[in-house]
N, C-alpha and C positions, 0 to 999 in steps of 0.2 A: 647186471642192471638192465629194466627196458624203458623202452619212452613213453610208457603212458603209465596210467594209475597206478598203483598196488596197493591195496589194502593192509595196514600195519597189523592187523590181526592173522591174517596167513604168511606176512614174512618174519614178523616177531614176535608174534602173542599166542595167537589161541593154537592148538596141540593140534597134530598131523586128525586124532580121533573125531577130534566136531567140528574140524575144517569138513570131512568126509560126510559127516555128517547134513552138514546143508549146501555139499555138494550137486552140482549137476546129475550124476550118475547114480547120489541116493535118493533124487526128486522123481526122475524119471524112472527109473526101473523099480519104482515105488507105486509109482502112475499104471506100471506097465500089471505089475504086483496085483493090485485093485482090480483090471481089467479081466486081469482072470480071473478073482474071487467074484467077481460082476458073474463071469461068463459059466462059471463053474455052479454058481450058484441057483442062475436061469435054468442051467440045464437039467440039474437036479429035481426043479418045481415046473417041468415038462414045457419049457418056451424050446422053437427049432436052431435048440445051439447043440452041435452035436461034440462027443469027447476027442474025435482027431481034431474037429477046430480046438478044442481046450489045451491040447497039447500042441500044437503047435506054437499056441499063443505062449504057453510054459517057454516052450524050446527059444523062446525068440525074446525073451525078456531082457537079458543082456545085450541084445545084437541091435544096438543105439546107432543109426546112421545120422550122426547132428548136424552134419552141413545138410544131408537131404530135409532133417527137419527143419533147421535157419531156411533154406527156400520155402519151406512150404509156409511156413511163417511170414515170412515178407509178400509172400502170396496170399495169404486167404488174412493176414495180420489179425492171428487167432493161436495162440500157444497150443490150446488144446487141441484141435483140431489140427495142428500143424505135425502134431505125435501120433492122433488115431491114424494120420495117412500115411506117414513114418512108418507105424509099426502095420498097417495092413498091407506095404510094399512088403514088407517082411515076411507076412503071414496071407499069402494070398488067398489060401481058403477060408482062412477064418474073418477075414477083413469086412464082409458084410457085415455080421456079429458083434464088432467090436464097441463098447460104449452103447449097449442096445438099451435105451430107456435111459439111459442117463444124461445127466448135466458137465457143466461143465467143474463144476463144485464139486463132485461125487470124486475125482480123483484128487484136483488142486485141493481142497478141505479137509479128505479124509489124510493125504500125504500129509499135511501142513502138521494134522496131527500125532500121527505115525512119527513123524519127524521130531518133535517136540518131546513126545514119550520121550527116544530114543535118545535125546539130547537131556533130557531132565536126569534118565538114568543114570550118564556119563559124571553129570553134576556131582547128582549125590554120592557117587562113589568117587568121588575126589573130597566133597566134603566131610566123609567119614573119617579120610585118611589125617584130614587136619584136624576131626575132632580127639582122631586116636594121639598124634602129634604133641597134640596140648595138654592130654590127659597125662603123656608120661610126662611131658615136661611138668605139670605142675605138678607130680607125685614126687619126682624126683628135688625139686626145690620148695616143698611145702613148710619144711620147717626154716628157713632161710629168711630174719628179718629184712623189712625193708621199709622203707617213708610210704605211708600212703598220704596223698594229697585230697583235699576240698577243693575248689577255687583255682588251683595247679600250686596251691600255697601247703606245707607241709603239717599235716595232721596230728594222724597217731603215726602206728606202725602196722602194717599188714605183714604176711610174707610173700615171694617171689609165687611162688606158687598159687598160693591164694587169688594172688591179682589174674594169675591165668584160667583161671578157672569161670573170672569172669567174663574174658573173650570166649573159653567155650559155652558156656552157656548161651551164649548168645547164637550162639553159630549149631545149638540142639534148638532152639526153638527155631530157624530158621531150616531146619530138616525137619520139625514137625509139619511146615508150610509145604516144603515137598515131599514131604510123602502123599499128603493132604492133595494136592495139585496130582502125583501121579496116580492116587487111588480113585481118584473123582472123574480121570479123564475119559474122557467118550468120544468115539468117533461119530460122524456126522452121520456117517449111514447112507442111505439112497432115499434123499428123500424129492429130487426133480427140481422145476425149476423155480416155484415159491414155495418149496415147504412141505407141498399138498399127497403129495407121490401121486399127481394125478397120470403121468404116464407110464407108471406101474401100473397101479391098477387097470389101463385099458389093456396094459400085455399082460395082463393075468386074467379079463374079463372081468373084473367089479372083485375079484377074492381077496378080500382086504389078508388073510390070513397068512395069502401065499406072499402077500408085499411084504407084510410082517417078517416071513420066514426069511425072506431073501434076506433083509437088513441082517436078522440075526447070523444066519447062516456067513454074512460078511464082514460082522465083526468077529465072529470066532477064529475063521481062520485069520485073517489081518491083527490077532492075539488080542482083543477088548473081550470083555463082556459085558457089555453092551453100545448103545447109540443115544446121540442125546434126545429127549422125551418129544418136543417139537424144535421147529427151526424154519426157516424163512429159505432163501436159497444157500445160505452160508449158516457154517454152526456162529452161535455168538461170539461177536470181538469179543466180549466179557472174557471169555477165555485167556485169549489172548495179554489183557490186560493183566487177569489174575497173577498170569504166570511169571511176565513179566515183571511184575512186582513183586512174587517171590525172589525171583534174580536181585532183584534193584535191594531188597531188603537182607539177602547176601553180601552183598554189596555195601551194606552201611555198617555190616559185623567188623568186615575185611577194611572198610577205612578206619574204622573206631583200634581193631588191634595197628595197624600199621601208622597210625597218630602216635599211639601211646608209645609204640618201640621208636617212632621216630625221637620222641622226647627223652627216653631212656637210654635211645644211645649216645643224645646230646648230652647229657648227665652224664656218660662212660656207662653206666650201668650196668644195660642188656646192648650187644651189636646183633643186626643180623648178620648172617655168615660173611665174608669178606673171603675170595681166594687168593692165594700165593699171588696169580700176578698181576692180580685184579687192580685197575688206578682207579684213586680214588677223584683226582684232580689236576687237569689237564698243567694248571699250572701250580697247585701245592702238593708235593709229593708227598707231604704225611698224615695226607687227611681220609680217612674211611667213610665215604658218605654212605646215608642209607637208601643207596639207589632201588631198591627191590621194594620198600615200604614207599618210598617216593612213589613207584608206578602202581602199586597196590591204590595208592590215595589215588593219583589220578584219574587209573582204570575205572574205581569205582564211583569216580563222580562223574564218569561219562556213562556207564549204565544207571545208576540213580536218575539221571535228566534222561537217561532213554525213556524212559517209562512211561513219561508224558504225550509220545508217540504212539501207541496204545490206549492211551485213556481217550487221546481226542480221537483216533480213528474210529473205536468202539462207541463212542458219543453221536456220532455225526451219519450212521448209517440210517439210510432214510428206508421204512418199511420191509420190503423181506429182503433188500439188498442193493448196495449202490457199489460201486468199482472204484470209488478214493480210498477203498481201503486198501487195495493191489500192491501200489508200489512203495505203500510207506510201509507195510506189514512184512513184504520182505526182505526191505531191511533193518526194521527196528527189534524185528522177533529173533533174526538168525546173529545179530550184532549183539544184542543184548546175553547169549546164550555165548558169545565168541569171548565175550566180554569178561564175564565172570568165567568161562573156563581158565581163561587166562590170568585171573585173579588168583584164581584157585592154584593154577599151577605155581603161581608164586610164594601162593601160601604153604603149601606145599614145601616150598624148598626153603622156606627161611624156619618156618615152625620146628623141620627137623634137627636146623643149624644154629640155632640159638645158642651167642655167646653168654653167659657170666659172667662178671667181676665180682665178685665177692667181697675183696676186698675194700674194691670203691662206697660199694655197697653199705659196709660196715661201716666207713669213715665215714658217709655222710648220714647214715644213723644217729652215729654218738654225735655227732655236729649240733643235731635236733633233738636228742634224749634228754637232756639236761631240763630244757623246755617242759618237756612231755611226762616228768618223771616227782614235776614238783608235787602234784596231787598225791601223790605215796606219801613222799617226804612231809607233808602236809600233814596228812592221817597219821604217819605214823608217831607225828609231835604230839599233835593230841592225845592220843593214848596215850604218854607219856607226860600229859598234864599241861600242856599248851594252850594257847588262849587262839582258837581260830581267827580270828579274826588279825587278829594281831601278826598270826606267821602268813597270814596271806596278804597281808598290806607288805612285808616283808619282801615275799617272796616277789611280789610285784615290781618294787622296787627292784632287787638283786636282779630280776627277768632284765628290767628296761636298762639295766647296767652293761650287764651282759650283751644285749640283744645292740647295743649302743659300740661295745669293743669291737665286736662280730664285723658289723657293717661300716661304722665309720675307722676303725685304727686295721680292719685286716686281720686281726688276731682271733687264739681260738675261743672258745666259748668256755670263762670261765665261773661259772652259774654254780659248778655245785662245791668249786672253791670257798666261795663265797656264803656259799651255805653252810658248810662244814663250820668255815673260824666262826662264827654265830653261834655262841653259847643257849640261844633262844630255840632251836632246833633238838638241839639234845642228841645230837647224831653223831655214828664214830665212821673213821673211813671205811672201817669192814664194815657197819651199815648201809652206808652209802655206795657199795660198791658190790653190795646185794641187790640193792634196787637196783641198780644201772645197769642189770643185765637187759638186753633187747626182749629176748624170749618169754619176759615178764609183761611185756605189755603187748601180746600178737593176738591176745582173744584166744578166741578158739579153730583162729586159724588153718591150723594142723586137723583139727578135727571135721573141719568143714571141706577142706579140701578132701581127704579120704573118702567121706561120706558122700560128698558128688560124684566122684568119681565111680564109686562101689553104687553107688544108686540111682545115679542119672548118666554114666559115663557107660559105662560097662555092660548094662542092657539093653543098651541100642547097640553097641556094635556088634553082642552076641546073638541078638534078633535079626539082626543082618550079615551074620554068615563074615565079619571082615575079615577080612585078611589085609595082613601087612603090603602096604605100599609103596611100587618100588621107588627109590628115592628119584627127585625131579630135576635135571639139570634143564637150567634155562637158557635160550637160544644165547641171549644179549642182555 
């Protein structure tokens, strides 16, 4: 334990990968990254940067001395500027050189984005892993009745599978949004200090071409193709916003399934996994809560509300750039991406461990089939010469009978008791007890499951190369 802050997302939450991620050490030697595609790229389009300063500035990329940067910072109280003199103590030849024509955007910007990438990719390859997750899961329980509700009030029947199928979906259109987000993305490029690349062009002499080249030349190696089209001194929060609400809209997949299971497990249903010595309650020893969908829910209602940190920062930037977007963007972009990894990882571990009852399952089916069963029973009097009208003023009654033992006397439901002694039916108990199978009233259930799966399930993870993921144990 220490005595100041900790962030619950690096002691409990988000994964050793995208803590590293918007780490110190992958901002800066990102900063440091740019500086030489800067340098390398000048030298190429014939500015006096020569290749031992280029390599040096290579050789020194890692060799971070950050208490000498915190002085130079608390001295010049300029981050960027607190690292060019950092890294030109390091690189003494090449230190004149360093940041030649650029802003202070050109690293902070372009990293921000680099960063982002790198953090989106992490995403979706966790969310593939829950899309694949769900997919067996619901393959493996498609034909498995089960209550589906309107209202949280009991319907028809679905099956187990079936209802999974609607969490993944949810969770494919929300990786249409990232793919969407990391095919679109653009680094900001060198474009100066509003926009203009007006101090390029004097280190190039007016060649708008060679300006051109450099940008190109430094999104290629920084791995983009290409820069965004115009910009002010910073690329647009728009960005920022989008992406962030691609998260935040992950985020509302991962509450919506972690609602549903928490309701499923209060019904016995579905549990998420539960270990051997796992407590469930400090003071009821026989209770299994569903702690993992609990933080699921929470997590993602604290990036849902991130996301309005983005919308206003991205609003409120005045002309080619103001600096209130600084310290909210740092933490609202890197939390927001901490946020849902952590979601993910959850999801992750419970989607794999998904318990069944079956049993329970069943019993509280037939509980509500009697209900759900009299439309058959109906039909099939009719064709047998019945007056509709008449079997369904009946069957109304016999329901409100029924429905009246259920909840006021505690007993079970005896509907199609009731229906059988009624000579007005015409029905034998081998009849009645054709109709009562569950798998008679699931639709096409079974078939829709398959066909998502094989059609919307299967071709994305084979266009993405997946591979099985390994399974995720959670810190706490």
């Amino acid at each position: 334990m220490t005595n100041s802050y900790e962030s619950p997302f690096c002691t409990r939450y988000a994964s050793k990968e995208m803590q590293f991620i918007f780490s110190a050490d992958k901002k800066f030697t990102t900063w440091r990254r740019l500086w030489v595609a800067l340098a390398r790229a000048e030298h190429k389009l014939g500015l006096p940067v020569t290749q031992q300063q280029i390599d040096e500035l290579e050789a020194n990329i890692d060799n971070i001395d950050y208490e000498k940067a915190a002085e130079y910072e608390k001295k010049f109280r300029h981050d960027v500027m607190a690292h060019v003199h950092t890294y030109g103590d390091a690189c003494p030849n090449a230190e004149k050189i360093i940041h030649l024509g650029a802003t202070s955007c050109y690293v902070g910007d372009n990293t921000d984005v680099i960063i982002m990438r790198d953090a989106l990719k992490l995403v979706k390859s966790k969310l593939l892993g829950v899309i694949s997750n769900l997919a067996k899961f619901a393959d493996k329980y498609k034909a498995v009745p089960c209550l589906a509700y309107t209202h949280l009030q009991p319907a028809q029947l679905t099956t187990v599978g079936k209802r999974a199928t609607l969490w993944c979906n949810e969770l494919l259109m929300d990786l249409q949004e990232l793919d969407f987000r990391i095919d679109n993305l653009k680094l900001l490029g060198s474009k100066g200090t509003t926009g203009t690349q007006a101090s390029f062009m004097e280190l190039f002499e007016g060649d708008s071409n060679k300006v051109k080249e450099l940008e190109r030349l430094i999104a290629e190696e920084m791995g983009f193709d290409g820069v965004v089209p115009v910009s002010g001194q910073t690329y647009s929060r728009k960005v920022d916003s989008g992406i962030v609400s691609t998260l935040a809209a992950i985020a509302q997949s991962a509450s919506k399934f972690s609602n549903d299971i928490r309701i499923l497990q209060s019904f016995k249903e579905i549990e998420e996994p539960f270990e051997k010595n796992q407590i469930g309650s400090s003071a009821m020893a026989y209770k299994r809560n569903p702690m993992r969908c609990e933080r699921i829910t929470s997590l993602s209602r604290y990036v849902m509300v991130d996301v309005l940190n983005t919308y206003f920062t991205s609003a409120t930037q005045w002309f080619e750039r103001t600096l209130d977007d600084s310290a909210n963007k740092r933490i609202s972009v890197a939390e927001g991406f901490l946020g849902v990894d952590a979601i993910l990882n959850i999801l992750l571990n419970v989607t794999d461990g998904l318990v069944v009852h079956e049993k329970i399952i069943e019993r509280r089916v037939m509980a509500e089939l009697p209900f759900m069963a009299t439309e058959n029973i109906m039909m099939d009097a009719v064709k047998k010469g019945g007056d509709r009208q008449e079997l369904h003023e009946k069957i109304r009654q016999y329901s409100m009978k029924a429905g009246a033992r259920v909840k006021d006397e505690g007993l079970d439901n005896n509907l199609c008791e009731l229906i059988l002694a009624d000579p007005m039916f015409m029905i034998t108990k081998e009849e009645m007890d054709a109709i009562m199978k569950p798998s008679n009233f699931i639709g096409r259930s079974v078939e829709q499951t398959e066909e998502f799966i094989a059609n919307n399930v299967n071709p994305v993870l084979s266009a993405n190369n997946f591979i099985e993921c390994e399974k995720v144990e959670l810190n706490v």
